[in-house]
C-alpha positions in Angstrom: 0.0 0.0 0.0 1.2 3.3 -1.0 2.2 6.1 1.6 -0.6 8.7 0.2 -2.8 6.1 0.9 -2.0 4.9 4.2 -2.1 8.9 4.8 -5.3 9.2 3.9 -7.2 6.1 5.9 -5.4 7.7 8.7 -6.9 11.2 8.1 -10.3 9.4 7.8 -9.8 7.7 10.7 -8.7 10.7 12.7 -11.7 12.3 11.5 -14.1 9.8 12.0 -13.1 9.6 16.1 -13.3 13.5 16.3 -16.8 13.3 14.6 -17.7 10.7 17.4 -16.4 12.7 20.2 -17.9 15.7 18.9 -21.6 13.8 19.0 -20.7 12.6 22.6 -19.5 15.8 23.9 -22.6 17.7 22.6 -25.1 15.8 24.9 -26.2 17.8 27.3 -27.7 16.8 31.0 -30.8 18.3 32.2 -32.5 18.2 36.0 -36.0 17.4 35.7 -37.9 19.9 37.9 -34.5 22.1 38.2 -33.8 22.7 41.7 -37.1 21.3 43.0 -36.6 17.8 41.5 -38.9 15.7 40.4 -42.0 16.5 42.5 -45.4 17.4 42.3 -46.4 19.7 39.6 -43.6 19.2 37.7 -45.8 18.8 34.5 -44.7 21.5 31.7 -40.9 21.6 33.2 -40.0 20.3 29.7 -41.4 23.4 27.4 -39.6 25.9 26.2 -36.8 23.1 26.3 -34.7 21.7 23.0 -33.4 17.8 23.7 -31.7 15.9 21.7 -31.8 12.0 21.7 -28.8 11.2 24.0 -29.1 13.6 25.9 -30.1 12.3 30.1 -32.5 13.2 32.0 -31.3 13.2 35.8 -34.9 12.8 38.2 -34.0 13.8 41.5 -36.3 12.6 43.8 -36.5 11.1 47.8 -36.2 7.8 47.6 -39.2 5.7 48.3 -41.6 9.0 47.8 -42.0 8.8 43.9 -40.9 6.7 41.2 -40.2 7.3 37.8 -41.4 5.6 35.0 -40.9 5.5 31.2 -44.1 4.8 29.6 -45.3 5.3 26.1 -47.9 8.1 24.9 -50.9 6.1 26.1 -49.3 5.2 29.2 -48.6 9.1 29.9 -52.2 9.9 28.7 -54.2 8.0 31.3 -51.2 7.9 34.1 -50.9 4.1 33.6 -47.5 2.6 34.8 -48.4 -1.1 34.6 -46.1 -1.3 31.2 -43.3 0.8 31.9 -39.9 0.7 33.3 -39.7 1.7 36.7 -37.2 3.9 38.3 -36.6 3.8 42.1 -33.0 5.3 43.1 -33.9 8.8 43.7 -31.4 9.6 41.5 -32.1 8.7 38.5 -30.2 9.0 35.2 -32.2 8.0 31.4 -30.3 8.8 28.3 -33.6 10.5 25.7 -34.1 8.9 22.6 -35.0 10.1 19.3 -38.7 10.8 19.3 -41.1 10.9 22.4 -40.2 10.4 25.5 -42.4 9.6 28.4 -42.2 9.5 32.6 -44.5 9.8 35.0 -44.5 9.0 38.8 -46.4 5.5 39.2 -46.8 6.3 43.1 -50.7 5.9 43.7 -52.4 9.4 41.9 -49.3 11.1 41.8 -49.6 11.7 37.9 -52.9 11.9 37.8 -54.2 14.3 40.7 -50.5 16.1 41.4 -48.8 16.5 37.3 -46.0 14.5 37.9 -45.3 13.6 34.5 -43.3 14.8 31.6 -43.0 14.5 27.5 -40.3 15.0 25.7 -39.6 14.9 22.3 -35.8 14.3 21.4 -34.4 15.2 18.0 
């Protein structure tokens, strides 16, 4: 193989890692609820707000109070956790993906009666 082309896959190569670091270090980190945390009335926190899939979501939250739990549309709609993921550190960390995005609190009526839940939509 000829030095101009060995050059040149390694140019490729050295771009190709920046162009993955750049996408990693562009992710940005966002506290749901901001300094309140994930709480009551937390519903609307997200607008106004421009994600990007890979960005995380940190929930903040005491730990046995509420839960978090990624649901889809309908699950948000009616405040149904029954087929989502559940989240129970208190400190929880979800990377967005593309599209909507979907949490409420599956404690009892906390989604329902108190707006703890959130949409996103990720770019």
């Amino acid at each position: 193989m000829s030095k101009a082309k060995v050059m040149t896959i390694f140019g490729m190569m050295v771009l190709l890692c920046a162009l993955i670091q750049s996408n990693i270090a562009s992710a940005a980190t966002f506290t749901v609820g901001d300094s309140k945390g994930w709480t009551f009335n937390v519903a609307g926190w997200e607008n106004g707000k421009s994600f990007k899939a890979g960005d995380v979501l940190v929930f903040n939250y005491p730990k046995g109070v509420h839960t978090v739990v990624g649901v889809g549309q309908n699950g948000y709609n009616t405040c149904n956790p029954s087929a989502g993921q559940v989240f129970t550190s208190g400190s929880d960390r979800i990377t967005l993906k593309k599209g909507g995005n979907f949490f409420i609190c599956g404690v009892d009526s906390h989604c329902k009666n108190f707006g703890m839940k959130i949409a996103v939509n990720a770019s």
